[in-house]
C-alpha positions as CSV (number, residue, x, y, z in Angstrom):
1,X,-25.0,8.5,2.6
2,X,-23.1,9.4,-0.5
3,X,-22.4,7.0,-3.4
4,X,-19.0,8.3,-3.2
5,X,-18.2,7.6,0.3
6,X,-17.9,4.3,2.4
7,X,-17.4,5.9,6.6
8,X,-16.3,3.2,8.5
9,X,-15.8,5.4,11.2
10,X,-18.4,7.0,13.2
11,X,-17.2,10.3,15.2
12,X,-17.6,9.1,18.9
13,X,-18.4,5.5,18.2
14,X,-15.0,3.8,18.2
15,X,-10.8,4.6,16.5
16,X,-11.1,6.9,13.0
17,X,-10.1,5.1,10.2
18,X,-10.2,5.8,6.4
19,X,-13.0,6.2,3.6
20,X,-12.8,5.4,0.1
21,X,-13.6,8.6,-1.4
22,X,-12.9,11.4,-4.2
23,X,-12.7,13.7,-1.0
24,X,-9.4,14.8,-0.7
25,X,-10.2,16.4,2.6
26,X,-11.3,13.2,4.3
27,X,-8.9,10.9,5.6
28,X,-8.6,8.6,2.7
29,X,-7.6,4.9,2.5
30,X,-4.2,4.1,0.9
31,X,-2.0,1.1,-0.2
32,X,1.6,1.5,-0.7
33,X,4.1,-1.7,-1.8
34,X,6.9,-2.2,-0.4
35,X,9.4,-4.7,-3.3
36,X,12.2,-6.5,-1.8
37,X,14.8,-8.1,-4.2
38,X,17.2,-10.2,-3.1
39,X,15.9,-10.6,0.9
40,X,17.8,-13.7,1.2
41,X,20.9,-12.0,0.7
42,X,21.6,-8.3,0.6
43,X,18.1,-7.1,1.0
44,X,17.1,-4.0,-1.5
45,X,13.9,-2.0,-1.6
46,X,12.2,0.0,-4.4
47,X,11.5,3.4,-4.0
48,X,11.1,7.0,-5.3
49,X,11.1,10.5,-4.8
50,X,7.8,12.8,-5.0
51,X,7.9,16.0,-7.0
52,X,8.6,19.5,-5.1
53,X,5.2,20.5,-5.8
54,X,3.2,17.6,-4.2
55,X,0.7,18.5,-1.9
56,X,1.7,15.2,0.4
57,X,5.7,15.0,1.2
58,X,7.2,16.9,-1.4
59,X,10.8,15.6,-2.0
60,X,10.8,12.7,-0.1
61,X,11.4,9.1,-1.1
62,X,8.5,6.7,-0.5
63,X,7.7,3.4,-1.4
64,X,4.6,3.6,-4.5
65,X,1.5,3.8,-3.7
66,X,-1.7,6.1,-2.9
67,X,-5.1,6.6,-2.4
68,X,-7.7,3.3,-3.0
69,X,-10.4,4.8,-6.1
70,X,-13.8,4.1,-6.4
71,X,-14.1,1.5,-8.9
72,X,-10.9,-0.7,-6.4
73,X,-13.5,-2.3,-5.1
74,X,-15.1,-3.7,-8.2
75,X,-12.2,-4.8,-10.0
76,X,-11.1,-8.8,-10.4
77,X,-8.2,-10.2,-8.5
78,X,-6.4,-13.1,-10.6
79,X,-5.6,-14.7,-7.0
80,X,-6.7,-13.6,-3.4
81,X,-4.9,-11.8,0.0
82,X,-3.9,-14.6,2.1
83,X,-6.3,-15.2,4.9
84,X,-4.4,-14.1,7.5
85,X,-3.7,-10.5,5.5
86,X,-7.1,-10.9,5.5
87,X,-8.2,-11.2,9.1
88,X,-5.7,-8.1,10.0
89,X,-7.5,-5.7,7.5
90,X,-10.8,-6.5,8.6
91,X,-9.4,-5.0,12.3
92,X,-10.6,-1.7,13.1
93,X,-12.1,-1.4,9.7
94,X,-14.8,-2.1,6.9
95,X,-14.8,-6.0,6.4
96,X,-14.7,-5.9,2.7
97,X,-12.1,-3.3,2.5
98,X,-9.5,-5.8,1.8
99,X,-10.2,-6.3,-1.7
100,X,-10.0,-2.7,-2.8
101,X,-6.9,-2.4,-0.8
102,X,-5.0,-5.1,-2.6
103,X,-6.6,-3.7,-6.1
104,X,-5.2,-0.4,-4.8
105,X,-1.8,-1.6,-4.4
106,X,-1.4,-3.7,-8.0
107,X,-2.6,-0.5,-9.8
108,X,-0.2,1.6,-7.5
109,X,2.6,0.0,-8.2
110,X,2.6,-0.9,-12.3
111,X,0.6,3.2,-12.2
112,X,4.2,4.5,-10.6
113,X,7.1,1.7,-11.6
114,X,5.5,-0.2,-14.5
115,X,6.0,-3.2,-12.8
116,X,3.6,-5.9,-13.0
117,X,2.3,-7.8,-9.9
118,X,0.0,-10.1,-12.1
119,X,-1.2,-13.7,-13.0
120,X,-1.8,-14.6,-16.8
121,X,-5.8,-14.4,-17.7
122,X,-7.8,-12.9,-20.1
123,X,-10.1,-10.0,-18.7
124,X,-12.7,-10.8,-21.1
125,X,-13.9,-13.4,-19.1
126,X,-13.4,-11.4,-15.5
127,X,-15.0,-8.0,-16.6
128,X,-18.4,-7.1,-18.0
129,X,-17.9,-4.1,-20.4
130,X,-15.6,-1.6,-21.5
131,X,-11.7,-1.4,-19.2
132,X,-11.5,1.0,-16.8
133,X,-9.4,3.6,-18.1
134,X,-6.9,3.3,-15.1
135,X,-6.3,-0.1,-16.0
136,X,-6.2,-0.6,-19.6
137,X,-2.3,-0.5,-19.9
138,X,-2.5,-3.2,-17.1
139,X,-4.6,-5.5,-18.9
140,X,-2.6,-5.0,-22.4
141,X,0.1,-7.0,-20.2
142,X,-2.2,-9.8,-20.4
143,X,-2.3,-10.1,-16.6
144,X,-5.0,-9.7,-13.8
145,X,-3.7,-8.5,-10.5
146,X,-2.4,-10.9,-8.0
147,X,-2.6,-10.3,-4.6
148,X,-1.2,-13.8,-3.0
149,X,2.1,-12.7,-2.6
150,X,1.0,-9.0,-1.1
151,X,1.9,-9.2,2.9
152,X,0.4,-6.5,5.4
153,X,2.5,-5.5,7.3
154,X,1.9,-2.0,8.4
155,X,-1.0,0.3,9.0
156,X,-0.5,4.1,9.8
157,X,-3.3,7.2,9.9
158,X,-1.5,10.5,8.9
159,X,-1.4,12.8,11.7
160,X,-3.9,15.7,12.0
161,X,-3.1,18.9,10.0
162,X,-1.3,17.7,7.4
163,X,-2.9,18.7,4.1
164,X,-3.5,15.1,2.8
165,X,-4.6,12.6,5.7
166,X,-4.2,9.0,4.7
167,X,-5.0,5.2,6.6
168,X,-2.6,3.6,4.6
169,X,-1.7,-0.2,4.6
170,X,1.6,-1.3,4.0
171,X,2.1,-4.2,1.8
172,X,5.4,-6.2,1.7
173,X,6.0,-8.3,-1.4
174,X,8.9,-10.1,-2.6
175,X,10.3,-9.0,-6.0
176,X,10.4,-12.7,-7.4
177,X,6.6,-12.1,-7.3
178,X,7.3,-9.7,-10.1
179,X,6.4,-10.4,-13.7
180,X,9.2,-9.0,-16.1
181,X,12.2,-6.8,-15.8
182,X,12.9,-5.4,-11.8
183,X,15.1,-2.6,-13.5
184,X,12.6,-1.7,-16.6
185,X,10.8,1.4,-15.7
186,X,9.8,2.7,-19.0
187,X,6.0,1.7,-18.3
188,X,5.9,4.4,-15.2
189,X,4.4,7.4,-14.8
190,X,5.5,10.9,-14.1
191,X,4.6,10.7,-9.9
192,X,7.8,9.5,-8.9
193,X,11.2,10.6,-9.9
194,X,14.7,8.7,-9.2
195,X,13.2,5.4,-9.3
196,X,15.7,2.9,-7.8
197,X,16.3,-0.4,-5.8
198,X,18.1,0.9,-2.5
199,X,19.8,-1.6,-0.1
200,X,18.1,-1.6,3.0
201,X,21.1,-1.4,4.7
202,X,21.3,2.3,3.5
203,X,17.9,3.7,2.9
204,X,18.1,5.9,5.7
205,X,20.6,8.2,4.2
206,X,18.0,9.3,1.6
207,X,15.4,12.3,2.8
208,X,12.9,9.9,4.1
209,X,9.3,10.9,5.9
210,X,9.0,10.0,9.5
211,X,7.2,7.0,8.9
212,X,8.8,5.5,5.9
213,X,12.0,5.2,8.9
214,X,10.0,3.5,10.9
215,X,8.3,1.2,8.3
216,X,11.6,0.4,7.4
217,X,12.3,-0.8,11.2
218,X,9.8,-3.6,10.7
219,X,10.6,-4.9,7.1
220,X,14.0,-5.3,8.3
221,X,13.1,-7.3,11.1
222,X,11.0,-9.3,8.4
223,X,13.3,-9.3,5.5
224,X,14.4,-13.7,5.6
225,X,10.6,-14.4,7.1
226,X,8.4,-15.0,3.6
227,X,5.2,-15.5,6.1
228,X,3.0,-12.8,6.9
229,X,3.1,-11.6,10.5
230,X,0.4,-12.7,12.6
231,X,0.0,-8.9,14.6
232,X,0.6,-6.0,12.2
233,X,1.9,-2.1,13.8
234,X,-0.6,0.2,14.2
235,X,0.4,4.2,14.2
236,X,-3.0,5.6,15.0
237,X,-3.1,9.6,15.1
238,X,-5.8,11.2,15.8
239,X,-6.9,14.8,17.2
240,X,-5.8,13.8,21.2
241,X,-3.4,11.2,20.6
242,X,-0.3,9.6,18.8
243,X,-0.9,5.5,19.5
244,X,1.2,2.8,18.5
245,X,-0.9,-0.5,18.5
246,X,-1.1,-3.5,17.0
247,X,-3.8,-4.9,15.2
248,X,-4.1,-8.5,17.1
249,X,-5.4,-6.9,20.4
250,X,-1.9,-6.5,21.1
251,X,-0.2,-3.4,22.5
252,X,3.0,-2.2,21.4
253,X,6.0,-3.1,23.4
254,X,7.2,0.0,25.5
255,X,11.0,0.7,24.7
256,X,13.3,2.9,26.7
């Protein structure tokens, strides 16, 4: 088995799900954040739009996010994933892979907005040696990342032959959970363009992919509930099928 590599999937033995890997022809694992602002009210979500030249959705707007790195796993969390978020990323998967997911997701969103999903602590006392170089900026903030107030709420596998195949979790968060400025995106990188708070209400008139529509169908149902949900959507593709499930045992309801 390769150092790089964690299968938790073996062909024939069970549903294919990601691998945390510098492979970019394997089906990788992902995070991607979805921020609300103002949920109580006149709900608003961050997003994006990807270059014309990215290999995965050119042109679209998507929430941030992308694939867990290697070192995810090893990285300090200032506070933990609830248990329940837990429990629902455990399903059909690695048991530890929760941790790197919700690393994945703090890095993914300050890497693309700037915006800090953090508690205050010194990494001095959480880290052994030298910074990682993806998350010195992070720690200059004076923050480790938080994952108490990240919320699964989605899981989708990309379909087959698409040049970039991802098992990516969704995470909801609410923006208060932000440290800082909502509308301060100085601290971003170059991977997303036309970075903006969109009312929820009108995020479908924006070029969106597929699922991003109907990832938005379930936050909106969610938008006033500040729990996580107890059974998370499950849009499983794979090489003889296209499966909505739901990761609780619990098969999608059929709709007309």
């Amino acid at each position: 088995m390769s150092a790089e590599q964690t299968p938790e999937h073996t062909p024939g033995n069970g549903p294919i799900s990601g691998q945390t890997t510098t492979d970019r022809s394997a089906i990788r694992n992902a995070a991607t954040v979805i921020v609300m602002r103002d949920r109580m009210s006149d709900p608003a979500i961050l997003m994006g739009q990807r270059g014309a030249k990215a290999a995965f959705m050119p042109n679209k707007f998507v929430f941030p996010g992308g694939a867990v790195d290697l070192e995810d796993a090893s990285i300090p969390l200032g506070t933990a994933l609830p248990d329940l978020c837990r429990e629902r990323l455990a399903e059909k998967a690695s048991d530890d892979i929760h941790h790197a997911l919700a690393v994945a997701a703090v890095r993914e969103l300050w890497e693309e907005t700037g915006l800090v999903l953090g508690t205050p602590g010194a990494w001095s006392e959480a880290w052994q040696g030298d910074i990682p170089e993806d998350w010195t900026s992070f720690a200059a903030t004076g923050h480790l990342p938080a994952a108490h107030a990240l919320q699964f709420v989605f899981r989708a596998l990309t379909p087959p032959g698409r040049p970039r195949r991802f098992d990516a979790r969704f995470f909801l968060v609410d923006a208060d959970e932000i440290t800082g400025d909502l509308d301060d995106f100085s601290q971003a990188s170059d991977e997303l363009s036309h970075l903006q708070w969109i009312k929820l209400t009108e995020a479908r008139k924006f070029d969106l992919p597929f699922i991003t529509e109907v990832v938005l169908a379930e936050v909106a149902a969610r938008a006033h509930d500040l729990t996580p949900p107890k059974s998370v959507p499950y849009f499983h593709n794979n090489d003889e099928a296209s499966l909505f499930l739901r990761l609780r045992g619990y098969p999608m309801p059929e709709t007309d």
